[in-house]
N, C-alpha and C positions, 0 to 999 in steps of 0.2 A: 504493500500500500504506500511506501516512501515513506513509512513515518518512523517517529520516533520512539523505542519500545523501552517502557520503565516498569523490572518487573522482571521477574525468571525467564527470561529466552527457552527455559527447558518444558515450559508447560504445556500441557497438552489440551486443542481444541480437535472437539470432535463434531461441532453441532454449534448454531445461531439460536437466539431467541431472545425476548423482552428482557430489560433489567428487573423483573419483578418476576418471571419464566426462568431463569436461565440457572442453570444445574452448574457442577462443580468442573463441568467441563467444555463449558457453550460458554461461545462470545458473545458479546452484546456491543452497545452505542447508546452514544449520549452526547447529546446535539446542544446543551444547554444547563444553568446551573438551575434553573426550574427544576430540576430532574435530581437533583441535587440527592435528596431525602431516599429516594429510590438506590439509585447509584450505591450511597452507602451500607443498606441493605441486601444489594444485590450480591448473590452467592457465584456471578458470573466468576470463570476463571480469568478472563480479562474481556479490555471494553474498547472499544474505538472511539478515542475523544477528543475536542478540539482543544481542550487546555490538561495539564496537569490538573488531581482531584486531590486532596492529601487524603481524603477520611477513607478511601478505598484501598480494599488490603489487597486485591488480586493486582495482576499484570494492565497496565494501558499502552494502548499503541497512540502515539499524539497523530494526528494528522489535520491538513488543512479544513477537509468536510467529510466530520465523521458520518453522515449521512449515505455522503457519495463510497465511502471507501464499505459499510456497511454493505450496501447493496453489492458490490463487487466482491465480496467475500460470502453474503449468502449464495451466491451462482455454486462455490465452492461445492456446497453440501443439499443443493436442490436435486431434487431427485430427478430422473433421467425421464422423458417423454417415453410413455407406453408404445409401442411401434407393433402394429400388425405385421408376421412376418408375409414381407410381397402382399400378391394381391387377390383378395378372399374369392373364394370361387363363388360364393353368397352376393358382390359386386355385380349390378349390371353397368357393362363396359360396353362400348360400342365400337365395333371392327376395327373402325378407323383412327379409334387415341393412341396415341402416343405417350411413355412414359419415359423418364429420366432412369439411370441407374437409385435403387435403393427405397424407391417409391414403395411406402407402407398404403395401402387402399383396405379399411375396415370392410364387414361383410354393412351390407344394405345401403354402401354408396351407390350414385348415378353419375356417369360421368358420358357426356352427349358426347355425337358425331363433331368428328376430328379437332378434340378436345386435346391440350398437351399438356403434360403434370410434371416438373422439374427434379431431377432429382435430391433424392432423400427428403421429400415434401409427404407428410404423412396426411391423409384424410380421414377423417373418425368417422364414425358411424351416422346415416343418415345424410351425408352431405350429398347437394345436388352440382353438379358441375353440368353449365350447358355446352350447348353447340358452338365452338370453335372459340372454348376458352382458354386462355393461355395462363398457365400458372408457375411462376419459378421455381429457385433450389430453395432447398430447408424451408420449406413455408409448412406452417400448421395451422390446418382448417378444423376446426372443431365440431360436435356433433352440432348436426340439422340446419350448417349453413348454405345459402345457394346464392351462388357464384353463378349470373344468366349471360345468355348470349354474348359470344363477343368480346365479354370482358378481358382487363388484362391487369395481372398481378405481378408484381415482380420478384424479386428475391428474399427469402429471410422475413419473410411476411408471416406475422399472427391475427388471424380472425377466430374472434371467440363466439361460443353458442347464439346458434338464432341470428344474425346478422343474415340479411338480404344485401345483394350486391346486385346494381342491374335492373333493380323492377322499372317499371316506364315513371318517368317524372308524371308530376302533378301538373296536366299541360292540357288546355278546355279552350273552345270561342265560341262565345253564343253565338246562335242562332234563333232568336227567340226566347220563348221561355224554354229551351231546351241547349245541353252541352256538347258540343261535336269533339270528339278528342282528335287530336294534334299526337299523329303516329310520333313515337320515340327511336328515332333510327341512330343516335351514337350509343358511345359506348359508356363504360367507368373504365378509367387505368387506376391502378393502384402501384405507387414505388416499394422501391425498395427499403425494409427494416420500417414499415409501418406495424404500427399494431391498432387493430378494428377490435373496440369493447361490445358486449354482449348485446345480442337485438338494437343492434344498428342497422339503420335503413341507407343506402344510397341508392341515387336513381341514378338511371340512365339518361343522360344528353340527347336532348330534344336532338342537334346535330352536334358533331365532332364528341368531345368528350368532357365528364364530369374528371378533374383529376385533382386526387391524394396524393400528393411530392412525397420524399423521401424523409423518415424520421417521423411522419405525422403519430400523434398517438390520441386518440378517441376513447373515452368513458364508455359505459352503459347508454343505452337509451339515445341517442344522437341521431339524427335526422339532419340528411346534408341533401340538398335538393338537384335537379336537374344542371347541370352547367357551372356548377360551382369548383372555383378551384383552390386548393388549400395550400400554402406555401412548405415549404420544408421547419419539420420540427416543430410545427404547432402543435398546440396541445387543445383541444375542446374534451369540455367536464361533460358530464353525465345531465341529458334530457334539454340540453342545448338544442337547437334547433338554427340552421341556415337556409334560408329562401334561394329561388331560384338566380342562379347569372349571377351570384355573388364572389367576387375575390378576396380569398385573403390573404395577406402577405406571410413571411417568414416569421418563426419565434414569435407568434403571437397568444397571447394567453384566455382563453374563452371561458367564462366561469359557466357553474350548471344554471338551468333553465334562462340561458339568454337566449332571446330571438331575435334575429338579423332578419329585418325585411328585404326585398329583392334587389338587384342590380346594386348593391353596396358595393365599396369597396373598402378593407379594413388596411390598412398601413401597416409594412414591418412592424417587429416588436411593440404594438397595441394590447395592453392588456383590460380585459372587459371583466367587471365585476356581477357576481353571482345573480343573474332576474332581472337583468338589463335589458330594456329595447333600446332596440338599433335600429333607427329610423332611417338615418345618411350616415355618408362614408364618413370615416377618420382616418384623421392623419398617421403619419407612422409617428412611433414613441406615445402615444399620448395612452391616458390613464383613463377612461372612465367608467361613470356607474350609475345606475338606478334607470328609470323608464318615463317618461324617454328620459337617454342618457343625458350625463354633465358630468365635465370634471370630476375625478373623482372626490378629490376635496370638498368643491361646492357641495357635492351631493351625501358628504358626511356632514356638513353643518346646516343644509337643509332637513336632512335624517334628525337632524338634533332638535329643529326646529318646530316639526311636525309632531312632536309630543306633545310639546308646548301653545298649540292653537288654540285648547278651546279654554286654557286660561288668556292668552291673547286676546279671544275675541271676547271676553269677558269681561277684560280693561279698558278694550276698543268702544263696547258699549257704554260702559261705564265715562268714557269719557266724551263718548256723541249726547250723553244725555246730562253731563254738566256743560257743554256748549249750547246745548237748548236752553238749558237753564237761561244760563250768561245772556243769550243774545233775549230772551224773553225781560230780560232786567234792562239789558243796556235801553230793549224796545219803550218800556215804562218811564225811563230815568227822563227828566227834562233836557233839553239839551243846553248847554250856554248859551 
């Protein structure tokens, strides 16, 4: 991890876990002195920390973020992905797919005409792969997801449970009191080392494609619309929601249940706070929050503000009804 180790070099880890979990032989972290009271309780054999702790008896490793350097040592002792051996004879495969070397395919997958499956890319059980989809190496598709038409995945890609990939955008023109649907003829691409969280929906590109850049990682529950394109290494939270023809730039931070109305465009590193509408674009760098949005600032000292209204408006009466008073006096008063 590059850090600094104060403590028996000879100790033995065998396993990760919570400072308040962690046995005589699992490591642990600790990101802060909040954490403090834990820490020194903690029966961890050693911890990954950003400062020296005196009150702890076990081994610490200093590093810059013990966070960062945590997750890179649970990989250590995560357990290995279940792998169907080859491809179940219970699969219905169609003549024409193609598969990479090492390709795991569960029984009761579907994988369409002249589909390609990358190698050592495993598919769990129940996943639908359509017609002439393309999927890269080491990707893990997890049970009951479908991967439609056309689409394309790249490398090193995680799609978790229930995510749709591909269904037709949300795309209607009246005619009346009746809706004509507007065929969906693009695709999705998805890059490389994204990871798609649970019962995500993306649609397919009215034309050309809806596209996830490389690095993106998605929550639960997310809804990314027709034409939308996602920069590299964004992150959107869980039950977020983006409208149709929206752009977002790079490293941009989406908190849960925002919704972004159509044709936006969000700016590099923009970070949007949790239940925000997004009515127009923003600039890149910029902060904000709440619906419709504002600085994030203003919109903590508005948040502050709106507790405070119905004694406001309480004063406010009180003070429209000693100016009736006043001007009913000054009305009586003689004048000079």
């Amino acid at each position: 991890m590059g850090g600094e180790l104060i403590g028996d070099p000879g100790a033995i880890v065998e396993g990760v876990n919570s400072l308040e979990g962690a046995g005589p032989r699992e490591i642990s972290f600790c990101t802060g002195r909040r954490y403090q009271e834990a820490l020194q309780k903690s029966k961890a054999v050693a911890v990954l920390v950003n400062e020296k702790f005196e009150k702890f008896s076990g081994a610490q490793i200093i590093v810059a973020n013990a966070e960062l350097a945590y997750a890179k040592v649970a990989w250590l002792f995560a357990p290995p992905v279940c792998r169907y051996p080859g491809i179940s004879k219970d699969a219905v495969v169609h003549e024409s797919c193609r598969f990479g070397e090492g390709v795991s395919v569960y029984p009761t997958v579907y994988v369409g005409d002249g589909a390609f499956v990358g190698e050592e890319t495993v598919l769990f059980p129940g996943v639908c792969i359509g017609e002439n989809v393309t999927i890269g190496k080491r990707c893990l598709i997890y049970p009951n997801v479908s991967i439609l038409r056309g689409c394309i995945i790249g490398d090193d890609v995680i799609i978790h449970p229930g995510t749709v990939i591909g269904s037709d955008g949300f795309s209607f023109v009246r005619e009346g009191a009746t809706s004509v649907k507007i065929p969906q003829t693009g695709i999705v691409q998805i890059d490389d080392q994204v990871e798609i969280g649970a019962n995500n929906c993306i649609d397919r590109a009215t034309f050309g494609k809806t596209w996830i850049k490389k690095g993106v990682k998605t929550d639960n529950l997310v809804q990314i619309a027709h034409n939308v394109v996602i920069g590299e290494n964004t992150i959107v939270v869980s039950q977020a929601g983006i409208s149709g023809s929206c752009t977002v730039g790079q490293g941009v931070l989406i908190g849960g249940q925002v919704g972004i109305s159509d044709h936006v465009n969000i700016g590099d590193g923009v970070m949007i706070g949790s239940q925000s509408g997004i009515p127009k674009s923003i600039p890149a760098g910029q902060v904000v929050s709440g619906s419709p949005m504002l600085p994030h600032r203003v919109w903590l000292k508005s948040s502050v503000l709106t507790g405070k209204l119905p004694e406001l408006n309480d004063r406010l009466r009180s003070l429209e009804k000693k100016i009736q008073n006043l001007e009913k006096y000054l009305e009586k008063e003689p004048r000079a």
